[in-house]
Z-matrix of the N, CA and C atoms (Angstrom, degrees):
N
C 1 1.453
C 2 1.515 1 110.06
N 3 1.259 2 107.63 1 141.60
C 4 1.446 3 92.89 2 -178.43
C 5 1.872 4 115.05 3 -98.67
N 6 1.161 5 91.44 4 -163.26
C 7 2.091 6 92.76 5 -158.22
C 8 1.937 7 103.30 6 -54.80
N 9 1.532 8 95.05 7 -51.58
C 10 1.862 9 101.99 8 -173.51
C 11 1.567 10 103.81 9 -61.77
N 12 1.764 11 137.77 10 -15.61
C 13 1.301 12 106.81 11 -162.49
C 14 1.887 13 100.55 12 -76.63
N 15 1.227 14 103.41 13 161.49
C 16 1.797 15 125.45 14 -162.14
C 17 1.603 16 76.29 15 -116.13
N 18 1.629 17 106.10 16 127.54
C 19 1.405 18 118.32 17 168.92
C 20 1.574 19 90.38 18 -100.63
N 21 1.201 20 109.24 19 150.86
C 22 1.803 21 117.48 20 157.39
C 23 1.129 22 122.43 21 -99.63
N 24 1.448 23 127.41 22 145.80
C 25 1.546 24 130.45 23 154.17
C 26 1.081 25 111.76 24 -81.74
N 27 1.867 26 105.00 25 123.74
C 28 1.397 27 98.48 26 175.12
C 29 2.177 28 85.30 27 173.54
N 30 1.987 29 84.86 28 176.13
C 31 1.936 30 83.96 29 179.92
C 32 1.622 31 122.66 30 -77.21
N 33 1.440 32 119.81 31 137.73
C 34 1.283 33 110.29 32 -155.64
C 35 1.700 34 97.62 33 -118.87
N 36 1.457 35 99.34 34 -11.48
C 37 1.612 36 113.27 35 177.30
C 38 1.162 37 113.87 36 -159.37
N 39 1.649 38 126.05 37 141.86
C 40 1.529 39 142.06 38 153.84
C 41 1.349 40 121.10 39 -107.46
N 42 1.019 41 128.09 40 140.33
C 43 1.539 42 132.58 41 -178.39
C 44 1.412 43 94.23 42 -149.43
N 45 1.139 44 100.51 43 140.51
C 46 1.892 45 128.49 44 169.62
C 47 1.626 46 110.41 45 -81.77
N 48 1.217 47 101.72 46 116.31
C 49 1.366 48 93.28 47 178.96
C 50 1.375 49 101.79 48 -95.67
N 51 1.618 50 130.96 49 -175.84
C 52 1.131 51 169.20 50 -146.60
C 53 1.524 52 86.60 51 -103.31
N 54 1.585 53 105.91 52 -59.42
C 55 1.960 54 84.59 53 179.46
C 56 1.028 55 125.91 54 -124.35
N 57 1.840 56 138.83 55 -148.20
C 58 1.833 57 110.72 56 -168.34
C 59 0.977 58 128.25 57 -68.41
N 60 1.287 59 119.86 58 5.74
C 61 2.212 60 115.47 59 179.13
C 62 1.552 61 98.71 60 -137.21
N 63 1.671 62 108.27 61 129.15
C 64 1.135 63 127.90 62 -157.73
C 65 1.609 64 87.59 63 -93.12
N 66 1.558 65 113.51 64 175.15
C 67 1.904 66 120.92 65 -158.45
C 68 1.800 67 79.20 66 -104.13
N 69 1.340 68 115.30 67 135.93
C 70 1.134 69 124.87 68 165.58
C 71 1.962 70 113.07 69 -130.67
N 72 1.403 71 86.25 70 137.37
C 73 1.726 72 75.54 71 -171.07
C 74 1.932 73 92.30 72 -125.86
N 75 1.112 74 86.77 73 143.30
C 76 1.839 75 104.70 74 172.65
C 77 1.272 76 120.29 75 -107.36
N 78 1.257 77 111.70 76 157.48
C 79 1.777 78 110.23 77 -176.59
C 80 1.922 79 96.76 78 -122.00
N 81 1.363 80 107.46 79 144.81
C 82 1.281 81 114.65 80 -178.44
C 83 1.503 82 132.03 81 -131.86
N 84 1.129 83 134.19 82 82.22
C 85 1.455 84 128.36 83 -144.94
C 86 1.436 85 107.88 84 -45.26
N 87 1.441 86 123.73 85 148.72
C 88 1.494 87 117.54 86 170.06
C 89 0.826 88 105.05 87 -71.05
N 90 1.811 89 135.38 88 171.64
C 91 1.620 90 137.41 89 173.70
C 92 0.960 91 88.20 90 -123.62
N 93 1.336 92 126.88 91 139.01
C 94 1.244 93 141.24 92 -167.79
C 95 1.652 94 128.22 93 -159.53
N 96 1.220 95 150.79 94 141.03
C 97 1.231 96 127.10 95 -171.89
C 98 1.584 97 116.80 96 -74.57
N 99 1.460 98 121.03 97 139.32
C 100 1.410 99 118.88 98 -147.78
C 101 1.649 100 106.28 99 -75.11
N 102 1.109 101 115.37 100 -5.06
C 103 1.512 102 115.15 101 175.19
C 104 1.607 103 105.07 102 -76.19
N 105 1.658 104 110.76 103 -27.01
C 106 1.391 105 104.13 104 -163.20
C 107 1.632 106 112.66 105 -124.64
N 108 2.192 107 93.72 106 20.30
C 109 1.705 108 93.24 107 179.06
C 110 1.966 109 109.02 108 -74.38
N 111 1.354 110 86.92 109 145.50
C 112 1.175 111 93.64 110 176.56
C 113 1.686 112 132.79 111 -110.91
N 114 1.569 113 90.05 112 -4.05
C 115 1.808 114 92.64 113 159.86
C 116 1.922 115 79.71 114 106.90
N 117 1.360 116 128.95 115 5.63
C 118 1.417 117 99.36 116 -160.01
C 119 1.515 118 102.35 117 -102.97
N 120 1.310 119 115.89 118 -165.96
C 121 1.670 120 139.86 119 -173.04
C 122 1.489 121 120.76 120 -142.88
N 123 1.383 122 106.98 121 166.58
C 124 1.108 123 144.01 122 162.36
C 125 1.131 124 132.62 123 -99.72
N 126 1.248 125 122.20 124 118.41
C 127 1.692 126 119.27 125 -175.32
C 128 1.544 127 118.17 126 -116.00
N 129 1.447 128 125.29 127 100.61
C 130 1.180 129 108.48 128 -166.48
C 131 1.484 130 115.94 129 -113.42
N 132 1.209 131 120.11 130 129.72
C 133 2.204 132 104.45 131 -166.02
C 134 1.965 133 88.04 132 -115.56
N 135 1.298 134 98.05 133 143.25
C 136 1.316 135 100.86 134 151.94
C 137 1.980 136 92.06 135 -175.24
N 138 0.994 137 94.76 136 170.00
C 139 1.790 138 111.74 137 -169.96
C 140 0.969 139 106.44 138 -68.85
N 141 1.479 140 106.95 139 150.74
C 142 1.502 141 106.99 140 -170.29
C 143 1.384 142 121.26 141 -69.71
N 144 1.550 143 116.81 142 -29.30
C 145 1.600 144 110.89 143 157.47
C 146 1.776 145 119.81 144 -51.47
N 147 1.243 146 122.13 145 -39.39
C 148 1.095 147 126.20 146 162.28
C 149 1.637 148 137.56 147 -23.93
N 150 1.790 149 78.74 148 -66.89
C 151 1.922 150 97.35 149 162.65
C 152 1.522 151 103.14 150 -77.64
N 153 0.975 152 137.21 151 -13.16
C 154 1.684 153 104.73 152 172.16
C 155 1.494 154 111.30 153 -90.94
N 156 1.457 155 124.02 154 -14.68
C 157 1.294 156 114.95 155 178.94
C 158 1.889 157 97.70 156 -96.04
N 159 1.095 158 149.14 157 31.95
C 160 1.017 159 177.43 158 -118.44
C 161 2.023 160 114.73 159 178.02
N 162 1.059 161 90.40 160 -54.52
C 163 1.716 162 123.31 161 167.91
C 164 1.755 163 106.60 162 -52.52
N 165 1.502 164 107.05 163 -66.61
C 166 1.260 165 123.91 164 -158.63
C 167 1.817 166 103.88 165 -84.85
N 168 1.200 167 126.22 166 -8.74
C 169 1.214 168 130.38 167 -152.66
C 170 2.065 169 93.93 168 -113.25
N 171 1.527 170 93.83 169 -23.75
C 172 2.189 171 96.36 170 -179.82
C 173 1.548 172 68.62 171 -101.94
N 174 0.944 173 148.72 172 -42.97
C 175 1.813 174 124.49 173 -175.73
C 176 1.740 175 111.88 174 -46.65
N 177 1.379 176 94.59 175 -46.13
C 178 1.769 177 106.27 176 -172.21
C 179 1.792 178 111.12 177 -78.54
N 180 1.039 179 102.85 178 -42.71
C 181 1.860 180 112.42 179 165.45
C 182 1.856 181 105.47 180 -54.12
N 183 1.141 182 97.61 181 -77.89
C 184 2.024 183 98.13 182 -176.41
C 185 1.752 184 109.50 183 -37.29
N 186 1.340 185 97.95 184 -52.51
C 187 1.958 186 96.18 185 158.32
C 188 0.953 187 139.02 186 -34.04
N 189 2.062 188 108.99 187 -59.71
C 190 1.465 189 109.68 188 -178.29
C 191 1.764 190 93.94 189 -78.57
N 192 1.522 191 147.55 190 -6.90
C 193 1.216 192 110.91 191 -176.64
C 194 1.470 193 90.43 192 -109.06
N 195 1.236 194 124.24 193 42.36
C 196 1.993 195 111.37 194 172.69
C 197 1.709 196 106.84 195 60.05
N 198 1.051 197 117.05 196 57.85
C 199 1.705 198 113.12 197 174.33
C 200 1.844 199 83.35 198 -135.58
């Protein structure tokens, strides 16, 4: 990829699992210093119960610091 492409955050895959929370994977731009971005990502999968207790835990952090 070259230096200008803009990665997005956001879902890049769903899969149905076998039991109640299906595999969801996200993409996450690297941060990087802009002389040395390289267009790349992050791929992170875990179940969708996963991300909500993941979800609920930056809900409980932004709380304890007043956001």
């Amino acid at each position: 990829m070259s230096a200008r492409t803009r990665i997005r955050t956001g879902i890049v895959a769903l899969e149905r699992a076998h039991g109640a929370c299906p595999t969801v994977t996200f993409q996450f731009p690297m941060r990087q210093v802009p002389a040395q971005a390289s267009g790349s990502a992050t791929l992170v999968t875990l179940t969708l119960c996963e991300w909500q207790r993941v979800a609920q835990q930056v809900a409980e952090a932004a709380a304890a610091i007043g956001r």
